[in-house]
C-alpha positions in Angstrom: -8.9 -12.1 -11.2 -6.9 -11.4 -14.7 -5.1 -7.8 -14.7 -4.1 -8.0 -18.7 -2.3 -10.9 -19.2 -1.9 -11.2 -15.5 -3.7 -14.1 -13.7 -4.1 -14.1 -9.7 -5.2 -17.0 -8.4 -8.2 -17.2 -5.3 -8.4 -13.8 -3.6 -5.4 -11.9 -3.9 -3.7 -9.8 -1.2 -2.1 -6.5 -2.8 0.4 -4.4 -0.5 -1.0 -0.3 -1.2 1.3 1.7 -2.3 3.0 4.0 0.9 5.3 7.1 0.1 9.1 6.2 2.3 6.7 2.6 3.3 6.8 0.4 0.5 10.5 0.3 -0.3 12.8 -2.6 -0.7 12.6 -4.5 2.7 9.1 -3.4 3.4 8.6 -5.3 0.3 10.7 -8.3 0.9 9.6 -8.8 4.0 5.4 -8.3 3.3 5.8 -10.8 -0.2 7.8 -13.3 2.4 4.7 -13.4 4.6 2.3 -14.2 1.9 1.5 -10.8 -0.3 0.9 -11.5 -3.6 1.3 -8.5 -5.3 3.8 -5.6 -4.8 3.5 -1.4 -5.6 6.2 0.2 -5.4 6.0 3.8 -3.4 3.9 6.3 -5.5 6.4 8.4 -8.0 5.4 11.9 -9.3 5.0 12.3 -12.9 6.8 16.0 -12.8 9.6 14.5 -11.2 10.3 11.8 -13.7 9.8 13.9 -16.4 12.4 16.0 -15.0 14.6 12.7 -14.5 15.4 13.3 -10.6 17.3 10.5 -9.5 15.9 9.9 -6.3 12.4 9.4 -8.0 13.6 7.3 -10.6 15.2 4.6 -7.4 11.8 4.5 -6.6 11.4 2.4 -9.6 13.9 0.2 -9.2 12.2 -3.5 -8.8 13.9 -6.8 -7.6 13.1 -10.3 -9.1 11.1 -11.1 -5.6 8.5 -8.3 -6.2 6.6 -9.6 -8.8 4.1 -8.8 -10.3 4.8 -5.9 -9.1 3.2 -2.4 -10.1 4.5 1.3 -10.6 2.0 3.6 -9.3 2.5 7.6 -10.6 0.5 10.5 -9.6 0.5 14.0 -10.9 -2.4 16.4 -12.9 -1.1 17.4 -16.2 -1.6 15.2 -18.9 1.5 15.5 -21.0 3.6 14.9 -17.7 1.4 12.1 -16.8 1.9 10.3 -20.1 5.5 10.7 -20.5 6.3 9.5 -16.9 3.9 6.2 -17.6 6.3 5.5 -20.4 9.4 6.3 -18.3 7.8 3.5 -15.9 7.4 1.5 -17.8 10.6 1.2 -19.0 11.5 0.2 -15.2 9.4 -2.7 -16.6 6.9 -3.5 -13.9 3.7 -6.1 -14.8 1.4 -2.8 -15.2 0.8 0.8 -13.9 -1.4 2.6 -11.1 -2.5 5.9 -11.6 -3.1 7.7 -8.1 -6.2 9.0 -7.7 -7.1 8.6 -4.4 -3.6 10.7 -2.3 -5.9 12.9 0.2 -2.5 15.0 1.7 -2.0 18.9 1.0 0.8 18.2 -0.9 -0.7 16.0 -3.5 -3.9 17.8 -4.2 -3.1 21.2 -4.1 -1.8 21.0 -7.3 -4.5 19.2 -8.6 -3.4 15.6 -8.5 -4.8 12.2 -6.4 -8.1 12.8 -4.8 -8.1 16.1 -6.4 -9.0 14.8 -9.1 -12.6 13.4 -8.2 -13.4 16.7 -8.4 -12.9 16.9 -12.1 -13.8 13.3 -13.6 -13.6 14.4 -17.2 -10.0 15.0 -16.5 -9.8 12.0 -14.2 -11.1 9.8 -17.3 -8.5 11.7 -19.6 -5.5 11.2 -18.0 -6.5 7.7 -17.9 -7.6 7.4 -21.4 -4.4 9.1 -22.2 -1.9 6.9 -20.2 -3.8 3.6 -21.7 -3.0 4.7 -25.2 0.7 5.6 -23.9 1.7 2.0 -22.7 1.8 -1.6 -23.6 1.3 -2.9 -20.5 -1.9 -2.7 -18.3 -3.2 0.4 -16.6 -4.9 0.0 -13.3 -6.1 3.0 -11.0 -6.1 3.4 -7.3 -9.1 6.3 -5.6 -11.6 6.8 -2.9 -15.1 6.8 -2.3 -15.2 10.4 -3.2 -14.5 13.9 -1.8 -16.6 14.8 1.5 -19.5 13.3 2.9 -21.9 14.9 0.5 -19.8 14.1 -2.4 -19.0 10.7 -3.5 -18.7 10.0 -7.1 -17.1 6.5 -7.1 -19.3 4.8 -9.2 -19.1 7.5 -11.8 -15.1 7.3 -11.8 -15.5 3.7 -11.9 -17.6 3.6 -15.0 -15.2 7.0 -16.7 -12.3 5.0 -15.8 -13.4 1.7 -16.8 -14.5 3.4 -20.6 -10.9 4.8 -20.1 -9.6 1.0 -20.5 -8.2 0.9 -16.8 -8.0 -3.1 -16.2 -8.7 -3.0 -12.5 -9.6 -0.4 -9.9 -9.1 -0.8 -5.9 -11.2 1.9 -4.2 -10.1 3.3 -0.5 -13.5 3.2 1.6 -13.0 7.0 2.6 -13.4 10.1 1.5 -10.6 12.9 0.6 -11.8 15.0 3.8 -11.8 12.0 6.2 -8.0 11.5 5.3 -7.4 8.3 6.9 -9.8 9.1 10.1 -13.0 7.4 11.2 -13.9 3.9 9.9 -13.9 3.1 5.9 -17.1 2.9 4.8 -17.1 -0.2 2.0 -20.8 -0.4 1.5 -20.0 1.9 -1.5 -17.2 -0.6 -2.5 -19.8 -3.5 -2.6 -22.2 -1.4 -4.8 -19.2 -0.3 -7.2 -18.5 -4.1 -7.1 -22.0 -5.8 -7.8 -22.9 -2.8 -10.3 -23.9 -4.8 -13.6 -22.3 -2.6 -15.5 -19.3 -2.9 -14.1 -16.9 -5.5 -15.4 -13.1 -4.5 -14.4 -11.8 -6.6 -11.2 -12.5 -4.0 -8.1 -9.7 -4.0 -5.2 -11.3 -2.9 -1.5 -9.1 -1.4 0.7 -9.5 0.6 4.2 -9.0 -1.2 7.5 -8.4 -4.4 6.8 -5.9 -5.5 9.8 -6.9 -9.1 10.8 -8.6 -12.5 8.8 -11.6 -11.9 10.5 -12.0 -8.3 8.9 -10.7 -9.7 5.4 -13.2 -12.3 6.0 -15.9 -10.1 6.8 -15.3 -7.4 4.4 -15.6 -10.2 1.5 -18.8 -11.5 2.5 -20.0 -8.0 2.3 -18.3 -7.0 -1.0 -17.6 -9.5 -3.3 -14.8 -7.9 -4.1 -12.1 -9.3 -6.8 -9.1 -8.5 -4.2 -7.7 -7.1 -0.7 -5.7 -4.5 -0.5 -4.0 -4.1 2.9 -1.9 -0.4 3.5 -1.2 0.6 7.2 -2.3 -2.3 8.5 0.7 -3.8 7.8 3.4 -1.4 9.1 5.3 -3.5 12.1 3.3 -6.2 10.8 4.3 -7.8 7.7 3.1 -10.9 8.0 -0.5 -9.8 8.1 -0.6 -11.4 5.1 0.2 -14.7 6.5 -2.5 -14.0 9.1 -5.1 -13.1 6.9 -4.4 -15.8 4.5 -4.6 -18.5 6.8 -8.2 -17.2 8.0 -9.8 -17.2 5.0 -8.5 -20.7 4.1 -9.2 -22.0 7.5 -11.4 -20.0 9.8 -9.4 -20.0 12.2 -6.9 -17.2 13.6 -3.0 -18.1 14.0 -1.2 -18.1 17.1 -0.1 -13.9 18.5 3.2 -13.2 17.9 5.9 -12.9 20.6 7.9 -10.3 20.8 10.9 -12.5 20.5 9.9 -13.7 17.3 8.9 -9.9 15.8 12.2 -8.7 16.9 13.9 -11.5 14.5 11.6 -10.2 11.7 12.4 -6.7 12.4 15.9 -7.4 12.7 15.7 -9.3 8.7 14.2 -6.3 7.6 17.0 -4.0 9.2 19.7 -6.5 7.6 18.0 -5.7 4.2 18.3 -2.5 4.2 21.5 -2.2 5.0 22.3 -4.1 2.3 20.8 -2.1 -0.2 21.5 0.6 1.6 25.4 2.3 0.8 25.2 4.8 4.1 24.6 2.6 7.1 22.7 6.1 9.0 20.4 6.2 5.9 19.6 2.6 6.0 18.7 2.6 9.3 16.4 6.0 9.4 14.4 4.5 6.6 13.2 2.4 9.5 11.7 5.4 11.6 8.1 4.8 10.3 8.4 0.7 10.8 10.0 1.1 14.6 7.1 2.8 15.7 4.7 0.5 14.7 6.6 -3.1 15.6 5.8 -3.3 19.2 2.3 -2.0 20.3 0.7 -2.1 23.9 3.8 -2.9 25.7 3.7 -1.9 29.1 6.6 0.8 30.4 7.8 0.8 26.9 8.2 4.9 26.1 11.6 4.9 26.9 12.6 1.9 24.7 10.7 3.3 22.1 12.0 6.4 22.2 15.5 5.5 22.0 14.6 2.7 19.2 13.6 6.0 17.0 16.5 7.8 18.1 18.9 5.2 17.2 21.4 6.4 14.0 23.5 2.7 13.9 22.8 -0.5 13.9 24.7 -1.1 16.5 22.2 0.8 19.0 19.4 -0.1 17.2 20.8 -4.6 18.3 21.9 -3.3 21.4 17.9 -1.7 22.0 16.4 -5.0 20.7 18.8 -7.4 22.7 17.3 -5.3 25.6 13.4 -5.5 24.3 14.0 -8.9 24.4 15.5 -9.3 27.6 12.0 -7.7 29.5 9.5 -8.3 27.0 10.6 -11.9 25.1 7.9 -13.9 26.0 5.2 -11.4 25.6 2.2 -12.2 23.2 1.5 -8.8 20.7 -1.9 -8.3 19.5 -1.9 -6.2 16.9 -6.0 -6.4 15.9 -6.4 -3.6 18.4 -3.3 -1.3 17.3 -4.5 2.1 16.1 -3.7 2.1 12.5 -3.1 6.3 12.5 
């Protein structure tokens, strides 16, 4: 699939964009394991425009990530605009607009998936942004608002008119948030729509080969994108990879070897990390995902999530291995909430 100037060869696997997910080690660690291409975490428009540093580090990208995209949400125009510019000064390979965010925060101010209520404005902003920029614009949504609402393939053709060079699609609604099962019959029809002619990117529950596997056949679809499936599990990618190229599943990981993974990723961020405390509570979201369905393990966990050092944090994973080394984790079945 072509993005601009930007070729991908087969079927590519994009890492979603995740607000405090898809930072530097997430990053490092999911492109290690076989991701092709990187977002960065989502960046509001209104704060750029207003130059707040901790927005702008979101943007900083590393020679690893590419191609690599800055993805920007927000609903006015002028603000929208202006931060695309700003991002693209961070110079990334091209630019995702948000449409698709289902949480409070996001849409009560009439951005993300707030915006498939209103796809004149949807298609403006677009429109807008496209003009704005040199490089490419892509755009990231959902299958709609509610049940009884789902204009995708109406935001697909706006935003395609718009000049938006690729779309990935989230097989759920605004009001299913990330509950229930994504729905990517939708995806498929967006897809194989003969008017369509932009690459289309499914997304929503991907978490094994088989899935990816299956979810292709369906679709069609130009590319994968995996989100929460691959929190603890960066080298879903890996997994999924070898599937499609061979049918077969790899070996599960023991717990042994994720704890050396998890511990790479730790070592990163700490290195990019000034404030040791900081480094480490950036891991929060990833420690509770990293070791699913062990038995007895509450108290372990607990205190992994407590942990302000890296000192603790070695001293809990010295013990994980101790009990649990030789233990086979299989993450197909992991809730992905």
């Amino acid at each position: 699939m072509r993005i601009g100037n930007l070729e991908l060869a087969g079927t590519p696997l994009f890492l979603a964009p995740m607000e405090d997910v898809t930072y530097k080690s997430f990053r490092w660690m999911c492109k290690k394991f076989g991701a092709d291409v990187m977002y960065t975490e989502f960046v509001s428009s209104e704060a750029l425009v207003r130059d707040v540093e901790k927005t702008k580090q979101k943007m900083v990208l590393f020679d690893f990530d590419r191609p690599v995209a800055i993805q920007i949400y927000g609903h006015n125009i002028d603000s929208m605009v202006r931060a695309a510019q700003v991002a693209e000064e961070a110079g990334p390979d091209f630019i995702d607009i948000n449409f698709g965010c289902p949480v409070k925060k996001i849409i009560r101010h009439g951005a993300g998936a707030a915006l498939l209520k209103n796809l004149p404005e949807m298609q403006k902003i677009a429109t807008e942004i496209v003009k704005a920029v040199r490089v490419p614009v892509t755009a990231k949504t959902r299958l709609g608002w509610s049940e009884n609402d789902k204009p995708v393939l109406e935001a697909a053709f706006r935003l395609q008119d718009a000049g938006i060079q690729a779309l990935a699609i989230h097989g759920r609604t605004r009001d299913q948030l990330y509950a229930g099962t994504a729905d990517w019959t939708l995806i498929g029809e967006v897809k194989n729509h003969p008017q369509i002619h932009i690459p289309i990117i499914g997304n929503g529950d991907i978490n094994s080969g088989e899935k990816a596997f299956e979810l292709l056949k369906k679709t069609g679809v130009d590319g994968l994108m995996i989100g929460r499936g691959a929190i603890g599990r960066p080298w879903l990618f890996k997994e999924i990879k070898h599937y499609l190229e061979t049918g077969k599943n790899l070996p599960l990981p023991k717990v042994s070897e994720v704890v050396d993974v998890l511990r790479e990723q730790i070592n990163i961020n700490l290195e990019w990390k000034d404030n040791e405390r900081s480094g480490i509570l950036m891991m929060r979201r990833h420690f509770a995902k990293y070791f699913p369905g062990l038995p007895n393990f509450r108290e372990l966990k607990i205190r992994l999530l407590r942990a302000e050092t890296n000192a603790e944090v070695n001293e809990i994973l010295d013990k994980i291995v101790e009990l649990y080394g030789n233990y086979e984790l299989d993450f197909t079945n992991a809730s992905l909430k």
